[in-house]
VEXMISE-440220 format. One record per residue: z negated, x negated, y negated of N, C-alpha, C in turn; residue in three letters. Coordinates in steps of 0.05 Angstrom, whole numbers, plus 5000, padded with zeros to 4 digits. Each point is the difference from the previous one (the first is absolute). Layout:
N
ZXYZXYZXYALA/...
//
This chain:
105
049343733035500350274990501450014974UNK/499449844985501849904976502449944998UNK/500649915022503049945001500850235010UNK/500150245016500450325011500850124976UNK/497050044966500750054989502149964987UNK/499949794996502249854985502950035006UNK/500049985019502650075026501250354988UNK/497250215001501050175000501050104975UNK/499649964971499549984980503449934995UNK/500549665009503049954997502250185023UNK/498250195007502750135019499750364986UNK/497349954991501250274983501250004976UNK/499649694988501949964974502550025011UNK/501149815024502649974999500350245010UNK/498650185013501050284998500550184980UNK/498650054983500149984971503349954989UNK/500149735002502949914986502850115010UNK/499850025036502150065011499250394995UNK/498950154991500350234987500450094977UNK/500249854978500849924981502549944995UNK/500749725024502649945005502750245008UNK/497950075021501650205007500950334983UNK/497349984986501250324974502249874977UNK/499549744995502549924977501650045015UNK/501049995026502249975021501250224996UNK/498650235005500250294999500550104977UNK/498949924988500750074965502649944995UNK/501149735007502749954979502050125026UNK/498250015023502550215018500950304986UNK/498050114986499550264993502349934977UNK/498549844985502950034972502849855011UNK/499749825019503249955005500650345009UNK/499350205020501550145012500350254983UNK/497950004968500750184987502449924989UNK/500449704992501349944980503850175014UNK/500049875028501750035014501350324999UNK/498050095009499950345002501250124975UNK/498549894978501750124959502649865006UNK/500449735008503249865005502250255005UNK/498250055023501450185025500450264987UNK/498250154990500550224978501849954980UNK/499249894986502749864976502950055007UNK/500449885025502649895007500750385013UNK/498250115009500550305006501450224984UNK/498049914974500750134983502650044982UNK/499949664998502649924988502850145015UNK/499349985036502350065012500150354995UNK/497450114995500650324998501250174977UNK/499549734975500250044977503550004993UNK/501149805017502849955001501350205012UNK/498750075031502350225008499250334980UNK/498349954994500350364982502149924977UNK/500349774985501749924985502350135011UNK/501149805019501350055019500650285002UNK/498950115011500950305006500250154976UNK/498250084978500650004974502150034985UNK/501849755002502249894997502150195016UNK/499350005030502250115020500150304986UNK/497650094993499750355001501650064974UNK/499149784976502050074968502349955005UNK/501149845022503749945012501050265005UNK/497250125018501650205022499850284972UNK/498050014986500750194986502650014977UNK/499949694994503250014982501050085002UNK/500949965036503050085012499550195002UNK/498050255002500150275002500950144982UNK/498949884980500250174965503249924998UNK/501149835007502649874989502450185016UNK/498550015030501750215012500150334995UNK/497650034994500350284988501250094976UNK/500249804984501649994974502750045004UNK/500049765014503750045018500050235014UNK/499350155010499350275015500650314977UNK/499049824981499750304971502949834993UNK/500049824989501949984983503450105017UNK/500550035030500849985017501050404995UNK/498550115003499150274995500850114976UNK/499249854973500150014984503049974976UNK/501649815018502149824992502550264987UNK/499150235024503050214995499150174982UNK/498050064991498550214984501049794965UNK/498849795007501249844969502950024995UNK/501349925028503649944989500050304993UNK/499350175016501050294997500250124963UNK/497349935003498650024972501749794974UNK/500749855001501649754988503350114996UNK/500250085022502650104999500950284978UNK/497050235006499650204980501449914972UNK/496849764989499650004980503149834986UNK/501149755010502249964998502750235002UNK/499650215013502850104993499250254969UNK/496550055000500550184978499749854975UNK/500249725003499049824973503150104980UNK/502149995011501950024972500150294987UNK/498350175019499750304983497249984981UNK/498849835009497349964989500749924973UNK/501749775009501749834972501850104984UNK/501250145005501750304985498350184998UNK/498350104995498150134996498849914968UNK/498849825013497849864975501249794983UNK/503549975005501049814973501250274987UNK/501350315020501850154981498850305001UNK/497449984991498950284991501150194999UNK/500150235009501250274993498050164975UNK/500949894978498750014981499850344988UNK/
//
């Protein structure tokens, strides 16, 4: 009967151990697949972090060329109203200049 007990004692220890065995098992499974999973996030992020860059970048391009073309658009518009105006002020400059060097005192 002593040896039964005995018997049963070393099979609930070694039961014991192989449950034991088996939660460290589970455990460093748990932190390998978190560790993996933050890897896996990381590397997500990084890639989400780059394409908004990315696009970012594309959207301040695409607005450059907007502002740059609309400038060219006014200045375009604008071009004959200056010469026109240029041309004014240039042909009344020598009365302006006979004017204000020979007073009609």
């Amino acid at each position: 009967m002593d040896d039964i007990l005995k018997r049963m004692l070393q099979v609930e220890e070694e039961a014991d151990r192989m449950v034991q065995a088996a939660q460290a098992e589970a455990d460093q499974t748990t932190r390998d697949a978190l560790q993996e999973a933050n890897r896996i996030l990381s590397e997500g992020q990084a890639r989400l972090a780059a394409e908004a860059e990315r696009k970012l970048a594309q959207a301040q391009e695409e607005a450059e060329a907007e502002r740059r073309r609309r400038l060219e658009e006014v200045d375009a518009k604008m071009r004959p109203e200056l010469d026109s105006f240029r041309a004014r002020v240039e042909g009344a400059l020598p009365n302006v200049l006979g004017a204000l060097l020979h007073p009609m005192a």
